[in-house]
Phi, psi and omega in degrees: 000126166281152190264152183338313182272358183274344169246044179268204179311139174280106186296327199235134157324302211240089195295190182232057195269167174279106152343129156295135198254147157315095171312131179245049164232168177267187221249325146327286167330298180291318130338305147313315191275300189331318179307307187290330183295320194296320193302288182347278178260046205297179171288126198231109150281165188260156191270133188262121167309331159288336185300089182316142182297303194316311176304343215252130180297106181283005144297349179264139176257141177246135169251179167261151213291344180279324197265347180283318182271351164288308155345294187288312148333306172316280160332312183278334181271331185290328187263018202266162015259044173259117182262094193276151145344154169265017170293305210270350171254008116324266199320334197265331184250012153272350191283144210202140198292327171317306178281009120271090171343324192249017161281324173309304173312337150296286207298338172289319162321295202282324189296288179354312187254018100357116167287122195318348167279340186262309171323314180298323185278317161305291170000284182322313177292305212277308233259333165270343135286011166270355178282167163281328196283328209252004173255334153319287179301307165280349179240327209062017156269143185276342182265130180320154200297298187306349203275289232296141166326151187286340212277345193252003167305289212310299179331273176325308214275307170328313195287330169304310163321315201235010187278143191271338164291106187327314199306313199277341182261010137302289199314289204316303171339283203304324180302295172298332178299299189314294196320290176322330186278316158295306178322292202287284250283308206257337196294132172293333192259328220278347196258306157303327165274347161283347198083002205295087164336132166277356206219136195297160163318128171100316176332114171245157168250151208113354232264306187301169282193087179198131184271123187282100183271161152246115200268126192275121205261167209214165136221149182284196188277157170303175154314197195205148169347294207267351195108347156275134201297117169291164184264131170299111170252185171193150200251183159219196222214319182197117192249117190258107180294099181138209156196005190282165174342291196291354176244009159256352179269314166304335204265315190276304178327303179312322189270009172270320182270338181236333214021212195281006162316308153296138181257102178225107157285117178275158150236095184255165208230345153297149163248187201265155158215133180295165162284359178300330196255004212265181326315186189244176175276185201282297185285297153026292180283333192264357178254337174239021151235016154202149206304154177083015209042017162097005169217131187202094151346082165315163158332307184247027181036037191266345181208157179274086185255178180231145175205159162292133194217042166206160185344128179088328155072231177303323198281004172250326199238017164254198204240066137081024198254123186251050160282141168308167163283143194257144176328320225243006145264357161309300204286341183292321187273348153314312189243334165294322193254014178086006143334012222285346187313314182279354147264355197274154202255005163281317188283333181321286194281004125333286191285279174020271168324292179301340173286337188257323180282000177254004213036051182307118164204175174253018178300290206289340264238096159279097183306126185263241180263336168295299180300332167295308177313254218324323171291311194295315189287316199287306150332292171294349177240033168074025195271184191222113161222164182239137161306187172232098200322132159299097171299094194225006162091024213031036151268152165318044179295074153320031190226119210267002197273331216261047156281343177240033141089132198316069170338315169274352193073031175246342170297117191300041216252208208267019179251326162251036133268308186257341184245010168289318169323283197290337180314286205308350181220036132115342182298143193227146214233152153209126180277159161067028185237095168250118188267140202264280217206133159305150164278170179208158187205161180260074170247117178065048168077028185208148184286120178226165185261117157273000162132230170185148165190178243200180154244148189222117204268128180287153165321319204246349178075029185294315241195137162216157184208140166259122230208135167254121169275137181232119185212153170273341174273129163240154158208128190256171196177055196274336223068146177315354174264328191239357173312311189264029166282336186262343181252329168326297203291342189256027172085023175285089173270032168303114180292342182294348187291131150066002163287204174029050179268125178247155178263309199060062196276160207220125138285132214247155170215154187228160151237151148262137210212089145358298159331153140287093199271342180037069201267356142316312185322076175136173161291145205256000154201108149267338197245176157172140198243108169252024199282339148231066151304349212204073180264312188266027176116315209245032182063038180255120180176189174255151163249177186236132176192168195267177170235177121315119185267000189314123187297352145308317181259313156291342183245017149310331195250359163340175153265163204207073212259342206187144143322292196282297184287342152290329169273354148287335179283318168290331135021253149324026167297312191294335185286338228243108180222130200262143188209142177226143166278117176262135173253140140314087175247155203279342186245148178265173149246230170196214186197138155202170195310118152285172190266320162308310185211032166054347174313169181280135165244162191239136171232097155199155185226112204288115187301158169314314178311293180315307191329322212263347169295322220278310192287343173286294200299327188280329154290324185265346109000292178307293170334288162353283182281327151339278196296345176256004181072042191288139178280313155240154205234131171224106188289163178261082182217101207289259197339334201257144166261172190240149191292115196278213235172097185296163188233177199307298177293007177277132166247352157004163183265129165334156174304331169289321168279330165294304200279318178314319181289344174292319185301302173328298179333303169079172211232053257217116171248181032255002165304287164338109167283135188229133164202149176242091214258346146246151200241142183193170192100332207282351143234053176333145171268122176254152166276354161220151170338266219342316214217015142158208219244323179231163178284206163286352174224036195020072158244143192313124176309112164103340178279136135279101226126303200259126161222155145208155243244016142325179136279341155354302196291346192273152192304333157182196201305122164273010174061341176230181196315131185275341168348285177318327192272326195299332198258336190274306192291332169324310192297308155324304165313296165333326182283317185297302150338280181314309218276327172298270201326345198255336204276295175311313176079168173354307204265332164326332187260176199268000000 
């Protein structure tokens, strides 16, 4: 099945669909949350006066006709300057998730990727509102949850809401987020009635920039004496766990230095997508270029992260941003952690280098609309903002799709900027290859790397072999969620693997803008308000920046006070622009193994401290769009309403009065949404064993061999977009290979 927009103009030779996922709820189960999805996002009609009360689909909210054509007003002002039929702005509020087949096939997606300890609690849940006893306990209603009306559905979930219990205004989150997430992903009506494209202005197909890689096949081995399948082996020379920033700045260094004399192998657990096929659809992108489909959950459900999971890894799907490592987090890894490497005029031209070969800069960087407010606004309240260099080659990137991957080729990343170079001098890739664990060996009284291995999953799923790479260089280069899942897995006990996780957690402000803002349009973080990065002194503090509006990622984080007022709120997508306070945070979580399913778990909790930076940037947000003339102001703060913009006749409370209640208020979760998009630390680099996974020129502390090339590795938060960095200390690293290799000579190699 394609998803809505997939079947407008075709983006691609080779589409791209979401796989039927199996349900692991029963036909009960599955029935409350439909039920809880319809409340969420219900069906909404006007109500016939003629109509028996006895007869009315009690899943449906009926409005009365005064209140039904103020809606639809609302609505003819949210799509203007589009003038739709009232068919069709009928049809957006009748629509409801039961009766689209392919919302159930999402919401079956993200449940999927669900940890199975989470799965289970749901299972538990949904299966104890269908009782009377367990709709008693959780609703105060004696009739199971699915019987009951939307309008006393409506209730409950208020009542979750406002519950003094953490347990239940989590339930309320998760709930209404999951809806919101299927919704936007899957709805037949909101894109046409917003006007939203699927495919940017200008699209051609074909049109882009994609280096024809070729990918290594695998087939199995005979049986083995008992009948058991052998792993198919092979050897390299230096083997890169990974695809990400840091294993495309190793792979083009190694192979610059060695060509094809070295036998160096990627290995990615992902697959490749060409620019033929790129942007991708909304669901589409989000279930096969990041991991989790595009959600992966702390523990305690307070913040959300997102990471890449395909070829290019995070350097294919973030949004173009080439900041430097800023001075006063130099001096901290210099000097706090001991570091000196990071004040040095070797890492200067480290980030350099990688700066000049992506061609970072802000010249061409024409702001679209989201970017000017921060620039305009900030102007006006004496603020200090800047463009934000494009790894873009100094070309003229507009293009806002590309978080569901770059269509022209021109984001310099680690697939069209780093590994066409190395291909080209002999590095050779393999997709659908997850690797379990590097090997070790015991020699001569020291731990060495014999290479690693993983399975490797045919396209089509036909088919996985299990294959061993036998190499003396290893480098992994997984990302900070699954780098220490893999040295976990190879039996590394350094407690420090998979500690120290910084986030950078993020808080949302939304504006509504009288203008036709079409905020897909332009590049999605051109700007950046740096005036409070540095609130306690020690480099701790927020940045201000713009988002990606592509409508999957931005309008999940709406607030969710009502069915009928999110779906007028969403609406208002052509009006709209989103913005985060990002924090540089000071306290950590960690990342470890689930036990079911080896997968990576997130254990963090955004601290008071951070908290209070993230909530300083959502005030200064406001302002902002206050000050750029935002018609409405909407912090992602469920409790708080947003400040409209008084009319002659308003007696509503002044901007000042709003923003104190906000302030008061606070940003408190699990109400409160926290998602995160960099992730970094969990093997940090140290100057003794003692105090972290790797040295100084990274390598696993106690390995022989073992390096690694992330943001893991970093001494703690790099307070800006982590790209720059990642490639720059990669690059560092890279030198440092090479020089063991070269030191070692010959016999180092296979």
């Amino acid at each position: 099945m394609t998803s809505p927009d997939d079947a407008t103009t075709r983006r691609a030779p080779t589409p791209v669909n979401i796989p039927e996922i199996p349900g692991f709820l029963n036909d009960g189960q599955w029935k409350v949350l439909m039920a809880l999805m319809d409340t969420v996002v219900p069906a909404i009609r006007v109500q016939d006066p003629s109509q028996i009360h006895e007869h009315r689909d009690t899943s449906v909210i009926y409005l009365s006709n005064s209140e039904y054509s103020d809606t639809i007003a609302a609505l003819r002002k949210a799509a203007w300057p589009l003038n739709h039929s009232s068919d069709i702005l009928d049809a957006y509020l009748a629509e409801r998730p039961s009766n689209n087949p392919f919302f159930s096939q999402t919401l079956r997606l993200i449940l999927s990727n669900l940890p199975p300890k989470k799965q289970r609690e749901l299972r538990y849940l949904l299966s104890f509102l269908s009782t009377r006893a367990g709709s008693l306990l959780l609703t105060s209603r004696s009739t199971p949850l699915p019987s009951l009306p939307a309008v006393e559905r409506l209730e409950v979930l208020h009542a979750w809401q406002s519950s003094s219990l953490w347990t239940f205004r989590a339930l309320f989150k998760s709930i209404t987020t999951l809806c919101k997430l299927a919704f936007i992903r899957s709805s037949v009506t909101l894109f046409p009635l917003t006007g939203f494209p699927p495919v940017p202005a200008g699209w051609t197909a074909n049109a882009g920039f994609s280096y024809p890689y070729e990918f290594l096949q695998f087939r199995p081995s005979p049986a083995g004496t008992a009948g058991k399948k052998v792993p198919v082996e092979v050897a390299a020379d230096v083997v890169i766990v990974g695809s990400g920033c840091g294993a495309g700045v190793v792979a083009n260094r190694l192979a610059n230095e060695f060509g094809p004399a070295m036998k160096i192998l990627v290995l990615e657990k992902g697959r490749h997508f060409d620019a033929s096929h790129f942007p991708l659809s909304q669901a589409a992108g989000l279930a096969s270029l990041f991991e989790n489909g595009g959600v992966i959950e702390s523990d305690d459900g307070s913040i959300t992260v997102t990471a890449g999971a395909t070829l290019g890894g995070g350097g294919t799907v973030n949004w173009s941003a080439g900041l430097q490592t800023q001075d006063f987090v130099r001096r901290e890894w210099a000097r706090s952690a001991g570091l000196g490497f990071f004040e040095s005029e070797d890492f200067q031209r480290c980030l350099n280098r990688v700066c000049e070969k992506m061609g970072c800069s802000a010249d061409k960087v024409r702001p679209n609309h989201a970017n000017r407010v921060l620039l305009e606004g900030a102007k006006k309240l004496g603020y200090t903002a800047k463009k934000v260099p494009q790894n873009c080659g100094n070309k003229e990137h507009d293009c806002g799709y590309c978080t569901l991957g770059c269509w022209r080729g021109e984001k310099l990343g680690p697939v069209n900027g780093w590994f066409p170079e190395a291909a080209e001098k002999g590095v050779k890739f393999v997709q659908g290859m997850k690797v379990e664990r590097v090997l070790l060996e015991q020699r001569k009284g020291k731990k060495v790397v014999k290479g690693v291995i993983g399975t490797w999953t045919a396209g089509d799923g036909s088919e996985t072999v299990q294959v061993i790479v036998k190499a003396k260089k290893v480098v992994v280069s997984c990302g900070t969620l699954w780098s220490p899942i893999v040295l976990l897995n190879s039996g590394i006990k350094n407690p420090q693997v998979g500690r120290n996780l910084y986030l950078h957690p993020t808080n949302f402000v939304s504006g509504v803008f009288d203008d036709d803002v079409r905020p897909w349009e332009g590049g999605s973080l051109t700007s950046v308000v740096s005036d409070f990065e540095n609130l306690d002194g020690r480099g701790h503090g927020v940045k201000l920046e713009a988002m990606s509006m592509m409508p999957s990622l931005s309008l999940p984080f709406l607030n969710w006070s009502s069915g009928a007022d999110f779906k007028v709120l969403a609406a208002s997508y052509r009006h709209l622009n989103t913005f985060i306070a990002i924090c540089r945070d000071r306290d950590t979580g960690y990342v470890y193994r689930d036990a079911s399913t080896g997968k990576p778990r997130v254990s963090y909790t955004p601290s008071d401290f951070d908290r209070a930076h993230n909530l300083r940037g959502m005030l200064e947000l406001s302002k902002i769009l206050y000050a750029h003339g935002a018609r409405e102001i909407h912090p992602s703060v469920p409790e708080i309403k947003p400040f409209i913009r008084r009319e002659d006749n308003d007696t509503g409370p002044s901007f000042d009065q709003w923003l104190a209640n906000l302030q008061s208020h606070g940003n408190k979760p699990p109400l409160t949404p926290f998602a995160s998009a960099h992730q970094m630390g969990t093997c940090r680099m140290s100057a003794k064993p003692k105090d972290g996974v790797v040295d100084p020129q990274g390598r696993v502390w106690g390995i022989e061999g073992l390096y690694v090339a992330d943001a893991s590795v970093f001494p703690s938060a790099s307070g800006v977009n982590p790209m720059v960095t990642v490639m720059a200390i990669a690059d560092w690293i890279a030198q440092g290979i090479c020089e063991d290799l070269k030191r070692e000579g010959p016999q180092a190699r296979l």
